[in-house]
py3Dmol code that shows the C-alpha trace and the ligand (Angstrom):
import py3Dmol

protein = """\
ATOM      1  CA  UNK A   1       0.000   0.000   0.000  1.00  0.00           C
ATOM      2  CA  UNK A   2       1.064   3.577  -0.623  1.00  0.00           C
ATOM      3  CA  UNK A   3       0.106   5.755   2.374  1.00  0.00           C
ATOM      4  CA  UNK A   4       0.286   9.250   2.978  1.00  0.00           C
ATOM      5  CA  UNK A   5       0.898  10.438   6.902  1.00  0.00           C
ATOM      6  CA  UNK A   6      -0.960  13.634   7.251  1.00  0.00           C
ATOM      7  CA  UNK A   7      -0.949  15.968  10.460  1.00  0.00           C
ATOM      8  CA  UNK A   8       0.364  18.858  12.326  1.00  0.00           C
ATOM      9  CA  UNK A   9       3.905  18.774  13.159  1.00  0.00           C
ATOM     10  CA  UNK A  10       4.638  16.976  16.246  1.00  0.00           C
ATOM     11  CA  UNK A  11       1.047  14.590  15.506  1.00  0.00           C
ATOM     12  CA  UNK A  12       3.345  11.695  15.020  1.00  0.00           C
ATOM     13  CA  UNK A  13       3.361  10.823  11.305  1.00  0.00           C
ATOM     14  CA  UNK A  14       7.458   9.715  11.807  1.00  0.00           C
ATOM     15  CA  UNK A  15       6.614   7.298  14.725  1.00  0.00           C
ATOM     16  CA  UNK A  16       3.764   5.903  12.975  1.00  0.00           C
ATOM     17  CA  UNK A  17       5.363   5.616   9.807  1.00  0.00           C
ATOM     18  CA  UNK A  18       8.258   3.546  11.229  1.00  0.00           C
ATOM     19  CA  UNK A  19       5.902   1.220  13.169  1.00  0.00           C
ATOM     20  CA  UNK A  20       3.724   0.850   9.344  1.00  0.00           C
ATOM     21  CA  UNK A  21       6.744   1.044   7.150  1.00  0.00           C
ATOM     22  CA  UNK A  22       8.091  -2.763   9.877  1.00  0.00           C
ATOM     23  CA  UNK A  23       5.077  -3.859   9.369  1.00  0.00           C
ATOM     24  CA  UNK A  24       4.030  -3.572   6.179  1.00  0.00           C
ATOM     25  CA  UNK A  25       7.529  -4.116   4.799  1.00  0.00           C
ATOM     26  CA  UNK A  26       7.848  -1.188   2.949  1.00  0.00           C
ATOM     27  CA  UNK A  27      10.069   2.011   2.173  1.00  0.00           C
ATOM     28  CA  UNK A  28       9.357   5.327   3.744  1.00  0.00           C
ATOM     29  CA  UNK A  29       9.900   8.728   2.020  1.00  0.00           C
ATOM     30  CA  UNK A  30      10.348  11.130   4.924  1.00  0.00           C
ATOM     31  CA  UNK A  31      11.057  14.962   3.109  1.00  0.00           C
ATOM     32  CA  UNK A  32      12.511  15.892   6.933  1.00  0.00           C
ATOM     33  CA  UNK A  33      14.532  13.479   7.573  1.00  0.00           C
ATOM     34  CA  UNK A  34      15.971  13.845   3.775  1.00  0.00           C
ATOM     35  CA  UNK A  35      16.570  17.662   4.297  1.00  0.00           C
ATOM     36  CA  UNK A  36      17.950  16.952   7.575  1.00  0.00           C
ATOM     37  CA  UNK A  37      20.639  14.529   6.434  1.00  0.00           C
ATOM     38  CA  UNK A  38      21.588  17.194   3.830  1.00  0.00           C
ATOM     39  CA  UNK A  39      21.511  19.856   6.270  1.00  0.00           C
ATOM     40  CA  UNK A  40      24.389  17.499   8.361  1.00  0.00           C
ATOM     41  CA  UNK A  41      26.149  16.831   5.747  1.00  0.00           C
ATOM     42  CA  UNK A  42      26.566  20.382   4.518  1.00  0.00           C
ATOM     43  CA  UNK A  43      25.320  19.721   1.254  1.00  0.00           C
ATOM     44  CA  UNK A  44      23.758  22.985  -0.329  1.00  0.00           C
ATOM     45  CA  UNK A  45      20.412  21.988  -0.794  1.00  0.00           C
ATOM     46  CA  UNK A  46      20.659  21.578   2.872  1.00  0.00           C
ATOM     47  CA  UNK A  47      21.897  25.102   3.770  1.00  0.00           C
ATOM     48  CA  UNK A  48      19.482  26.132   1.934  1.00  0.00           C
ATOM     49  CA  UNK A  49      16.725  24.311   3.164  1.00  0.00           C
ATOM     50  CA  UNK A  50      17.870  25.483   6.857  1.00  0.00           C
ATOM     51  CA  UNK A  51      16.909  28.798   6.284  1.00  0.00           C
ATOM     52  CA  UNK A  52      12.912  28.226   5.740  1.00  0.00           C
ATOM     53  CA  UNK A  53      13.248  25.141   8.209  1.00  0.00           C
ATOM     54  CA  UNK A  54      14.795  27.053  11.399  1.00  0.00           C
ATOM     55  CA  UNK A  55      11.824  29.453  11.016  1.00  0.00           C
ATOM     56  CA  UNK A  56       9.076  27.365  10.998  1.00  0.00           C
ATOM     57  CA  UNK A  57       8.339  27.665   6.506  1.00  0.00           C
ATOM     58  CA  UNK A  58       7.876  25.274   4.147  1.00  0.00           C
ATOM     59  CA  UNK A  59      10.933  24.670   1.475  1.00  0.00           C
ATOM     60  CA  UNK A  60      10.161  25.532  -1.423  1.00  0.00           C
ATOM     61  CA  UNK A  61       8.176  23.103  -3.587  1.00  0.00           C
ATOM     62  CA  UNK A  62      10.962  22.743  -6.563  1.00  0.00           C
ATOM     63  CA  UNK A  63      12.897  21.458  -3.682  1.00  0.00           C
ATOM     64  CA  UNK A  64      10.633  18.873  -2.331  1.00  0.00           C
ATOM     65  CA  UNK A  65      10.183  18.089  -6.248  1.00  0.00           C
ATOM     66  CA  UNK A  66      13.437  17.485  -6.725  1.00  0.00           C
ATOM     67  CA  UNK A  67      13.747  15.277  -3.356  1.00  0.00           C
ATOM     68  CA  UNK A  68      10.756  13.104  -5.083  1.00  0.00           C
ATOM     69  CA  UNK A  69      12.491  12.800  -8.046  1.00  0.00           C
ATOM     70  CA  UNK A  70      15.460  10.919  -6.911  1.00  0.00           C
ATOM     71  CA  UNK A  71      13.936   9.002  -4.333  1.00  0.00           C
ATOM     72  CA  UNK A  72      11.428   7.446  -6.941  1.00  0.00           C
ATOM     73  CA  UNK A  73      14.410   6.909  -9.298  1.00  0.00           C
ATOM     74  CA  UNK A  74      16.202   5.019  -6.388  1.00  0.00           C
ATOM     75  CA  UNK A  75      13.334   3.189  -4.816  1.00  0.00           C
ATOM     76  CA  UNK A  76      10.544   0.741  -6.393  1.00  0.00           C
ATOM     77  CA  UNK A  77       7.372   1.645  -5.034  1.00  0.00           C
ATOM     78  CA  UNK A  78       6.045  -1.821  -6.490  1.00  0.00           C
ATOM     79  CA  UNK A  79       4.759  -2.816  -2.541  1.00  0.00           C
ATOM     80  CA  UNK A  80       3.841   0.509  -1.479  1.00  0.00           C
ATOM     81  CA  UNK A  81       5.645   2.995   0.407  1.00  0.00           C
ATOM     82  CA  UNK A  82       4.686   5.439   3.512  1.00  0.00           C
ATOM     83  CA  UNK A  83       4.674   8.685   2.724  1.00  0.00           C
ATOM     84  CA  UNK A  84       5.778  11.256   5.844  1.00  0.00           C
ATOM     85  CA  UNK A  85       5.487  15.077   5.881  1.00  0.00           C
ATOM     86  CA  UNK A  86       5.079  14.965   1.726  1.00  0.00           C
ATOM     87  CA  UNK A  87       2.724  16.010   0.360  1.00  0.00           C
ATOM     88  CA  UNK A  88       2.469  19.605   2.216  1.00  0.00           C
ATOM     89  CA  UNK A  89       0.535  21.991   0.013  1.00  0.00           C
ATOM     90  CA  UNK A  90      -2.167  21.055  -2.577  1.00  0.00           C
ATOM     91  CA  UNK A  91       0.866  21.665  -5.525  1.00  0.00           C
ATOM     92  CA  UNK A  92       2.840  19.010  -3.874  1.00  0.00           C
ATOM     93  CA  UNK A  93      -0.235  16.647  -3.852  1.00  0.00           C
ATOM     94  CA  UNK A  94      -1.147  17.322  -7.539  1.00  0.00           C
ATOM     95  CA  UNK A  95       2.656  17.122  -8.386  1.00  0.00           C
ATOM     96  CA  UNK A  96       2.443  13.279  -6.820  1.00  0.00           C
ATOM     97  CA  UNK A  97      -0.438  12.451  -8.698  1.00  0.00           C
ATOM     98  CA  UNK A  98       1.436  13.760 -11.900  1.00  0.00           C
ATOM     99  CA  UNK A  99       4.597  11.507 -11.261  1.00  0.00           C
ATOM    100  CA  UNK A 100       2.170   8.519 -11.170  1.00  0.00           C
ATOM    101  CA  UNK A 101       2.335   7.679  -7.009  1.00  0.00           C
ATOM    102  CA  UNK A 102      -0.972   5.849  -6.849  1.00  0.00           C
ATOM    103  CA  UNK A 103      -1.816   6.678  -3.086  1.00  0.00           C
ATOM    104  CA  UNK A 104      -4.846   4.071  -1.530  1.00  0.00           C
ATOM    105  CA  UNK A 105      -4.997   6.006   1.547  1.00  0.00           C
ATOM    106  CA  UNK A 106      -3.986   9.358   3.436  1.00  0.00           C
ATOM    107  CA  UNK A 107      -4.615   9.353   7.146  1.00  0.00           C
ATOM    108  CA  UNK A 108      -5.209  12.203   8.961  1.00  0.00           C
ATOM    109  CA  UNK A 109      -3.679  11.838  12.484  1.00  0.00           C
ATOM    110  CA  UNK A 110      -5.643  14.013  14.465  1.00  0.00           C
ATOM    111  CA  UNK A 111      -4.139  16.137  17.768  1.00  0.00           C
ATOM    112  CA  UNK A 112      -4.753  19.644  19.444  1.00  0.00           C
ATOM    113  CA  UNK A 113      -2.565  22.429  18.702  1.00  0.00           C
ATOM    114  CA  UNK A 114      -2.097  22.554  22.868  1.00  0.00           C
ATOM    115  CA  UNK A 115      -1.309  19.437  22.755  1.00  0.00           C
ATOM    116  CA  UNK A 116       1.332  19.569  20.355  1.00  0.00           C
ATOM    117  CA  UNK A 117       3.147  22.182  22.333  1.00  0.00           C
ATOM    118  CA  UNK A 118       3.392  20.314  25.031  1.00  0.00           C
ATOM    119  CA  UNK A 119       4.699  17.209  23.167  1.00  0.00           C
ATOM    120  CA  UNK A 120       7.282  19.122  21.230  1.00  0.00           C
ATOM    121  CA  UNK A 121       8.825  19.456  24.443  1.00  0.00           C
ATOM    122  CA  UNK A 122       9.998  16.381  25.429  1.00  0.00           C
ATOM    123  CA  UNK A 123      10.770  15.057  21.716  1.00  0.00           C
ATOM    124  CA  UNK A 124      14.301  13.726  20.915  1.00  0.00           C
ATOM    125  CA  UNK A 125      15.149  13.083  17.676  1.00  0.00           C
ATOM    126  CA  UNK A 126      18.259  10.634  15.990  1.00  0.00           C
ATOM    127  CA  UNK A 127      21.011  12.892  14.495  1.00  0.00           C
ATOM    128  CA  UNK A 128      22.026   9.491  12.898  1.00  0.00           C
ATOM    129  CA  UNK A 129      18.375   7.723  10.856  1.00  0.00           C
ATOM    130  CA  UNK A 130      15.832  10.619  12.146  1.00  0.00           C
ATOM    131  CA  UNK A 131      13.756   8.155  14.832  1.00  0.00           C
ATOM    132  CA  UNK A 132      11.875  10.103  17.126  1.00  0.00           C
ATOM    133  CA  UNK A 133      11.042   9.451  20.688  1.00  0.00           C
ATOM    134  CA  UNK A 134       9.893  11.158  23.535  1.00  0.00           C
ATOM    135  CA  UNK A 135      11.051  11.273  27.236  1.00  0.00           C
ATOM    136  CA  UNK A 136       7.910  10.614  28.833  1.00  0.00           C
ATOM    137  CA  UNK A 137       5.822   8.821  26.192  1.00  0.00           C
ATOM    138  CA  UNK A 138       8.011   7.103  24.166  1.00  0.00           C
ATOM    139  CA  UNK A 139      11.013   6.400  25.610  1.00  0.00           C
ATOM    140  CA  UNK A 140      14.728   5.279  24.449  1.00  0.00           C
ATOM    141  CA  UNK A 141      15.983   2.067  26.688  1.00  0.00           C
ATOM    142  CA  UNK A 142      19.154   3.864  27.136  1.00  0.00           C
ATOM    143  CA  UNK A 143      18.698   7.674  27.501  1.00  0.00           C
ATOM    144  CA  UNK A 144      20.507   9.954  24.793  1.00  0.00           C
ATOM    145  CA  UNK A 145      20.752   6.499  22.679  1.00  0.00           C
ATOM    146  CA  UNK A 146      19.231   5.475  19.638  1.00  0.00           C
ATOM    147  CA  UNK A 147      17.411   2.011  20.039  1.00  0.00           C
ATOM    148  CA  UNK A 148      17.427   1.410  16.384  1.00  0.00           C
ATOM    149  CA  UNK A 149      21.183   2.414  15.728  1.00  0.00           C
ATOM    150  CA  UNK A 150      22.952   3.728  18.340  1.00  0.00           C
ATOM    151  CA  UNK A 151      22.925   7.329  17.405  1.00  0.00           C
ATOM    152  CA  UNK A 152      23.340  10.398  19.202  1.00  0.00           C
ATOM    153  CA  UNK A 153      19.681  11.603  20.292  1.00  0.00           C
ATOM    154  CA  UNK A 154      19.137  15.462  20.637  1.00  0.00           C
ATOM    155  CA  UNK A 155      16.350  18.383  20.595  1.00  0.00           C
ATOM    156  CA  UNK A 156      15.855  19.529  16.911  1.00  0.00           C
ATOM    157  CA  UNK A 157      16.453  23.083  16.121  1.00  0.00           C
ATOM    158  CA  UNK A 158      12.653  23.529  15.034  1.00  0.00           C
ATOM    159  CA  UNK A 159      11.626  22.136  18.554  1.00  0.00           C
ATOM    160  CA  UNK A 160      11.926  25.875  20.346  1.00  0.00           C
ATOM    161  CA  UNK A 161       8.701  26.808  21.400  1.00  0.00           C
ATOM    162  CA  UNK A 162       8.337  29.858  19.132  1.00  0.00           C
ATOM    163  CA  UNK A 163       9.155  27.761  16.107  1.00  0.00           C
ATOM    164  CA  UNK A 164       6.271  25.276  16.559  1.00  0.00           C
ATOM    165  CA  UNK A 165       3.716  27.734  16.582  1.00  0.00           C
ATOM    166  CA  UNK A 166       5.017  28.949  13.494  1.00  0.00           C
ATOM    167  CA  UNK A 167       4.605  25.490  12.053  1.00  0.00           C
ATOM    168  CA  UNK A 168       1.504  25.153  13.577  1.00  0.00           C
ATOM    169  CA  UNK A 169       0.030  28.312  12.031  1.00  0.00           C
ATOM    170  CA  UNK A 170       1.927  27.189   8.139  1.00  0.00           C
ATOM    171  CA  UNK A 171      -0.041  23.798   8.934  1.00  0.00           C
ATOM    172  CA  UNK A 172      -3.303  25.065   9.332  1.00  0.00           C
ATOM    173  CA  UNK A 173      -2.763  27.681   6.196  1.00  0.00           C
ATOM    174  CA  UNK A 174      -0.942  25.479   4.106  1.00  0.00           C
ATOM    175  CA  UNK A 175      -1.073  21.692   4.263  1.00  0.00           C
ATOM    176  CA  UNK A 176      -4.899  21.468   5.913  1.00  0.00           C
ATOM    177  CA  UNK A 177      -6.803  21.846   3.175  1.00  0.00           C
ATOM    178  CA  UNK A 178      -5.184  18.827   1.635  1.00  0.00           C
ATOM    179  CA  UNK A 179      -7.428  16.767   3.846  1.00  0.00           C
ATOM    180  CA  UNK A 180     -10.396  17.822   2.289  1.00  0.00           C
ATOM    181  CA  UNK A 181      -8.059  16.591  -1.292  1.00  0.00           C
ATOM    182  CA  UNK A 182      -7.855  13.231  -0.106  1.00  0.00           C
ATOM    183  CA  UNK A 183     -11.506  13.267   1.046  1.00  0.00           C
ATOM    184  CA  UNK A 184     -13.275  14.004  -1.873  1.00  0.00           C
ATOM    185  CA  UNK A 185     -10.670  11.371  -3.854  1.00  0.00           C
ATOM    186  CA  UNK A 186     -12.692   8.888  -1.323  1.00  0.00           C
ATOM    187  CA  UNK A 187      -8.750   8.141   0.103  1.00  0.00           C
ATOM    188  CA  UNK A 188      -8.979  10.140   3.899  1.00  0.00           C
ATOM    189  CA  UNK A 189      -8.959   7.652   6.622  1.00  0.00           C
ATOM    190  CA  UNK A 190      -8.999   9.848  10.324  1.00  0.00           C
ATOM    191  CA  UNK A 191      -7.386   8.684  13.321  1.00  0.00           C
ATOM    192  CA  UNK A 192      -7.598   9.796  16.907  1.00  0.00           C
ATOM    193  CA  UNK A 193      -3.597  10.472  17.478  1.00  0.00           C
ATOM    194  CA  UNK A 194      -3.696  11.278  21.039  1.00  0.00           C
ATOM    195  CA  UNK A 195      -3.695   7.892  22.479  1.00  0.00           C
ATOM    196  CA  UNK A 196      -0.662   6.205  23.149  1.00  0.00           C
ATOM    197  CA  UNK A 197       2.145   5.589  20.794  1.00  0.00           C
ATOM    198  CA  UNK A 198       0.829   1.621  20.145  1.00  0.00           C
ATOM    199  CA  UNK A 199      -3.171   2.158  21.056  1.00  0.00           C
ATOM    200  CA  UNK A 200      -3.152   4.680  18.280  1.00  0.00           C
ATOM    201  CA  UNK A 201      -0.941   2.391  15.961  1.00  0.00           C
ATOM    202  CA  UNK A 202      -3.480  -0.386  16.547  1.00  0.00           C
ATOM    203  CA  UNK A 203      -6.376   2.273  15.554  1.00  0.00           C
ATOM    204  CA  UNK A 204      -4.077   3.014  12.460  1.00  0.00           C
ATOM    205  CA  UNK A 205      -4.012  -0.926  11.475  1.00  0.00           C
ATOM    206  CA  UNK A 206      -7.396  -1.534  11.826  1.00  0.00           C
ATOM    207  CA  UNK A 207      -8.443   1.150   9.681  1.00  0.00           C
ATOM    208  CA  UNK A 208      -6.599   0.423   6.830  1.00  0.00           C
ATOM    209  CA  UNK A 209      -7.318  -3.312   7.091  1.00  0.00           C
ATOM    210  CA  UNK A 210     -11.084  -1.803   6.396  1.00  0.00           C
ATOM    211  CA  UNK A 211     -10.009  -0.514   3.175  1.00  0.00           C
ATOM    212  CA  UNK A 212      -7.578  -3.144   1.814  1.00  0.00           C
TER     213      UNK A 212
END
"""
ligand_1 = """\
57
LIG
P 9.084 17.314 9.199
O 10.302 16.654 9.673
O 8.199 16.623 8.242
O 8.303 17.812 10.478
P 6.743 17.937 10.827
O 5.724 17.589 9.816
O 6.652 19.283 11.356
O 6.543 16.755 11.744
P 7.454 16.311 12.873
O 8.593 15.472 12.358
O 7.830 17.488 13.719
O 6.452 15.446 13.744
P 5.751 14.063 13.477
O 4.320 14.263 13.145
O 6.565 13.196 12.575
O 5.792 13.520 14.961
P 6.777 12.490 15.671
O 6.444 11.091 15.259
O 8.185 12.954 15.571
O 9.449 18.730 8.530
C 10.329 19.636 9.155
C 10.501 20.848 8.258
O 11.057 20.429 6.992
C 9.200 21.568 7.889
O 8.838 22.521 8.847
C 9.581 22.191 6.540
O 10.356 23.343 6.724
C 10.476 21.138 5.895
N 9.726 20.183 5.067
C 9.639 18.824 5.243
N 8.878 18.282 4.286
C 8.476 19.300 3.473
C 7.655 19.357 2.323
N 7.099 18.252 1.790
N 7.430 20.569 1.760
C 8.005 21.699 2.261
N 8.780 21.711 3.356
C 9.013 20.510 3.967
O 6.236 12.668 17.172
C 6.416 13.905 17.854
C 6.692 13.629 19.338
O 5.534 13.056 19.935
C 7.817 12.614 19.588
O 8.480 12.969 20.754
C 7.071 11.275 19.748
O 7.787 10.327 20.526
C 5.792 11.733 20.439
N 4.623 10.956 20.109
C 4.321 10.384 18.909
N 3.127 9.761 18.966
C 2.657 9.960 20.233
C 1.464 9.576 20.906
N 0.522 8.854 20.293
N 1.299 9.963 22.201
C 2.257 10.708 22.838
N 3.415 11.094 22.242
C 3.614 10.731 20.959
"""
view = py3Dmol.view(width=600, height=400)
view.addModel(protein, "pdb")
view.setStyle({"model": 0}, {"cartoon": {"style": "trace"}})
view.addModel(ligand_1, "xyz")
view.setStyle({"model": 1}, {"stick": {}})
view.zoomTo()
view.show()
């Protein structure tokens, strides 16, 4: 299956995806964890990307294109793939459909913007594959440590109070109204993310084994 995670930042599209992607045996595109990578590496599309990331924007969409691009030239999305934080404006959805992605569902995880703030706050995120946990809710076994590989956990730059508002606000303005996309396509499948990390995974299962 080819799924899009949609929701405000912080909603928990990345820990969802990672739990799908195991169990579904597929790839995931994550547009985040892609810029951040170039960001650590230096590369320019990186530094560039920084700029509109570290203040709470979107990147531009020839960007995020571009990212697209070479992931579907690297990857065969013949089994599916999870799709996390992409698309983020309706031109980015359209764009998809124009490459050919056939999506067969894109779940809304649903959370509170007051919520969010306070979960943004004790996120920490992998420097080294981009796994995200959180100190109360979700955990590492070994504090600062990455469970799946070992790598240095810390607070991402967007994390600062200030900046998740911003994000917030470029959510509701920007990437929202792809929801209602996805609805009228007959693909939108809602789920209640404010449960637990696993209780809303289960919720997540079951309501795409309705649609398979
Ligand atoms: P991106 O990395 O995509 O960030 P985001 O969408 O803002 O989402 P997050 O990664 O912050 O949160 P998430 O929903 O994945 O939650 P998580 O699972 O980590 O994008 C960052 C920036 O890159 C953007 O602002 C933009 O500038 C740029 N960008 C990326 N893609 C782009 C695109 N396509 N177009 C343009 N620009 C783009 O969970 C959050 C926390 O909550 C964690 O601590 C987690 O452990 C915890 N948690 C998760 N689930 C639960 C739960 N059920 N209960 C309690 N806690 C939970």
């Amino acid at each position: 299956m080819t799924i899009i995670m949609l929701g405000p930042p912080g909603a928990g599209k990345g820990t969802q995806a990672e739990i799908l992607s195991a169990k579904l045996g597929v790839t995931t595109l994550s547009t985040g964890n892609i810029l951040r990578t170039a960001i650590a590496e230096k590369r320019p599309v990186g530094l560039d990307a920084k700029k509109y990331m570290d203040k709470g924007e979107l990147v531009p969409d020839e960007v995020i294109i571009g990212i697209i691009k070479d992931f579907l030239a690297g990857h065969d999305l013949g089994k599916g793939c999870i799709l996390d934080g992409v698309p983020r404006n309706i031109n980015q959805a359209k764009m998809l459909d124009e490459m050919g992605v056939a999506i067969d569902a894109a779940v809304s995880l649903e959370v509170s913007d007051s919520e969010i703030e306070q979960r943004m706050g004790g996120r920490r995120s992998c420097l080294k594959c981009g796994a995200s946990y959180h100190v109360k809710a979700n955990p590492p076994a070994k504090e600062g440590v990455c469970d799946k590989c070992g790598g240095e956990l810390t607070i991402r730059e967007d994390d600062k109070p200030e900046t998740v508002r911003q994000r917030l606000a470029v959510y509701h303005k920007q990437t929202e109204p792809i929801i209602g996309f996805y609805a009228e396509k007959g693909k939108l499948i809602t789920v209640d993310g404010t449960a637990g990390v696993e209780e809303t995974a289960e919720k997540l299962v079951k309501a795409l084994e309705m649609i398979q």
